[in-house]
MDTraj code that builds the backbone (N, CA, C; nanometers):
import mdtraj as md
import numpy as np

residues = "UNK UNK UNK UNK UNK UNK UNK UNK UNK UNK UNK UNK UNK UNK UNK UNK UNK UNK UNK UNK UNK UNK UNK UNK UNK UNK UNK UNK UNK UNK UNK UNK UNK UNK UNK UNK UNK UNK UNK UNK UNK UNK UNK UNK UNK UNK".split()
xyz = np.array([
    [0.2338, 0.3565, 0.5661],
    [0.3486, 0.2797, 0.6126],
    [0.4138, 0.2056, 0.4965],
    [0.2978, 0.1421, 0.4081],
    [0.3590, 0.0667, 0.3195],
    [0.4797, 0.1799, 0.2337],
    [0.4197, 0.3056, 0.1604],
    [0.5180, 0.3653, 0.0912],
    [0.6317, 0.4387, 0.1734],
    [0.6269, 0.4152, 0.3075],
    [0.7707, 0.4764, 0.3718],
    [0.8561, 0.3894, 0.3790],
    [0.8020, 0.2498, 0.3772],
    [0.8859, 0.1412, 0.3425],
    [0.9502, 0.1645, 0.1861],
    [0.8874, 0.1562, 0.0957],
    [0.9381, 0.1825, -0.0562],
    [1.0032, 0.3169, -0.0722],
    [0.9772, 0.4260, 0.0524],
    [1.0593, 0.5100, 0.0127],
    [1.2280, 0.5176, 0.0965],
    [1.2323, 0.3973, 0.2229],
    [1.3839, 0.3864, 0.2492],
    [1.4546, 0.2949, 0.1301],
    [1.3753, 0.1876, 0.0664],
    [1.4124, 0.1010, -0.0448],
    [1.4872, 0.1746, -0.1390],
    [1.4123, 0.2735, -0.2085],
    [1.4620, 0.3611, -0.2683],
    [1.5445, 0.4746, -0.2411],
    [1.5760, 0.4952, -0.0932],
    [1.6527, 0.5975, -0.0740],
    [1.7913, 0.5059, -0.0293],
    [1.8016, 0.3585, -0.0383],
    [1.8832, 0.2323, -0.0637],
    [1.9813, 0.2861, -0.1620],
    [1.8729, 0.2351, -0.2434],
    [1.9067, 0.2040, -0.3686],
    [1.9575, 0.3201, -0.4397],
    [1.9468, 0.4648, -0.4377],
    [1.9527, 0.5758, -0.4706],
    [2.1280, 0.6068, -0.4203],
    [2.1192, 0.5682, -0.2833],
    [2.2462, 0.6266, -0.2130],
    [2.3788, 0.5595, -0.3153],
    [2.3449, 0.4194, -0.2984],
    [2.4588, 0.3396, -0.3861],
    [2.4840, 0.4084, -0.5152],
    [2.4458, 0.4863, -0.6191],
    [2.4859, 0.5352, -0.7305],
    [2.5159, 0.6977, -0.7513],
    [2.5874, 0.7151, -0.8384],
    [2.6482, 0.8623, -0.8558],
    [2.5269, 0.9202, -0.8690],
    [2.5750, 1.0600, -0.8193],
    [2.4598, 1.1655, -0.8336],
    [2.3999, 1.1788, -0.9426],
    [2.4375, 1.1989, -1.0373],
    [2.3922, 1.2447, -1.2083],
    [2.3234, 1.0963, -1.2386],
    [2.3404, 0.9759, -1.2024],
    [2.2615, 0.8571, -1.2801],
    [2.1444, 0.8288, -1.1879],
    [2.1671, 0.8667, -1.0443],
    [2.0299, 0.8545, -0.9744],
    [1.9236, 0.9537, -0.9936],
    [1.9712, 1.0420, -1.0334],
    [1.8980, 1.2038, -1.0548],
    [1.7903, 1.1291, -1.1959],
    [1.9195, 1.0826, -1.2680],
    [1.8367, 1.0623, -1.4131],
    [1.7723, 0.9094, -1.4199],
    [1.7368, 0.8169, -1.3046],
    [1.7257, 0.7223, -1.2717],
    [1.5815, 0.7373, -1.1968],
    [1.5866, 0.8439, -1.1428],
    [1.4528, 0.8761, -1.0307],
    [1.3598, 0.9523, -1.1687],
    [1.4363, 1.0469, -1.2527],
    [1.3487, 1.1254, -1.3300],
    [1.2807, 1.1022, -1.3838],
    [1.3431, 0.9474, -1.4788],
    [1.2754, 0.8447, -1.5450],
    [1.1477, 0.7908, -1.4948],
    [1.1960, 0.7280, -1.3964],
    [1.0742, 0.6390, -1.3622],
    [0.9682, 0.7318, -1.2615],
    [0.9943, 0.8730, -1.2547],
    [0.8891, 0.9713, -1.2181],
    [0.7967, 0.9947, -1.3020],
    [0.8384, 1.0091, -1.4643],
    [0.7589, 1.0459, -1.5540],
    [0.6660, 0.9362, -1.5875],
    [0.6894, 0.8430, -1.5708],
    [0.5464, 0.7252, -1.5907],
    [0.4391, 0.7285, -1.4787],
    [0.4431, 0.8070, -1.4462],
    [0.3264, 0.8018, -1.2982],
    [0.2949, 0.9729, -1.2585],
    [0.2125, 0.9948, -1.2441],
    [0.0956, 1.0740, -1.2199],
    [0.1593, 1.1543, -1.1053],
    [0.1193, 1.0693, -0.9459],
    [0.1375, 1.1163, -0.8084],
    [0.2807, 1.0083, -0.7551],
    [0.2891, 1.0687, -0.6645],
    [0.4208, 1.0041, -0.5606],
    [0.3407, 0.8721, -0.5445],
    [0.1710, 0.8549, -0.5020],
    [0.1535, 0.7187, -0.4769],
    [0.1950, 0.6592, -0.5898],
    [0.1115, 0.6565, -0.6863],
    [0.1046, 0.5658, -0.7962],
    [0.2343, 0.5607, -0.8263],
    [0.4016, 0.6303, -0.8090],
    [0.5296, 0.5932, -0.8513],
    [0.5537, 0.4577, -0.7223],
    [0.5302, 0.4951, -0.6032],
    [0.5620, 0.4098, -0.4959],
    [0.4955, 0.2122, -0.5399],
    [0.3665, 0.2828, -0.5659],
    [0.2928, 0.1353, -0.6303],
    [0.3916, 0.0785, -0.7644],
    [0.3634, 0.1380, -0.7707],
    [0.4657, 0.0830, -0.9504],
    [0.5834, 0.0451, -0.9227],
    [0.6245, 0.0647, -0.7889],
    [0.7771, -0.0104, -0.7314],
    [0.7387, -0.2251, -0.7013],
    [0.6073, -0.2064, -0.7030],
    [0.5690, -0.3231, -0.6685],
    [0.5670, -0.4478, -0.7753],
    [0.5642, -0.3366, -0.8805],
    [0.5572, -0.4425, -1.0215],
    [0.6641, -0.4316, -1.1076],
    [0.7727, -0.4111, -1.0589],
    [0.8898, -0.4210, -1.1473],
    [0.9775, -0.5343, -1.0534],
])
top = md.Topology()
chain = top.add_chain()
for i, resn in enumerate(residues, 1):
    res = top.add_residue(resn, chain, resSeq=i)
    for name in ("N", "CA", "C"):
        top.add_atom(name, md.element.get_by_symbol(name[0]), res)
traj = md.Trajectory(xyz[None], top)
């Protein structure tokens, strides 16, 4: 439950920006993390 919460947050936050900067916005902060959890957790500490 907790990460379906962080994943409407992010599908928020995603909608508001052009395609090409969210694409390269999500890509980014995909590559520091392993699994989908550990990206969802890492939403907690920024």
């Amino acid at each position: 439950e907790d990460e379906l919460q962080r994943m409407w947050i992010l599908r928020k936050l995603l909608h508001g920006m052009e395609d090409m900067p969210a694409i390269e916005f999500l890509l980014d902060k995909l590559k520091d993390t392993k699994t989908n959890h550990e990206f969802f957790m890492s939403m907690r500490r920024k």
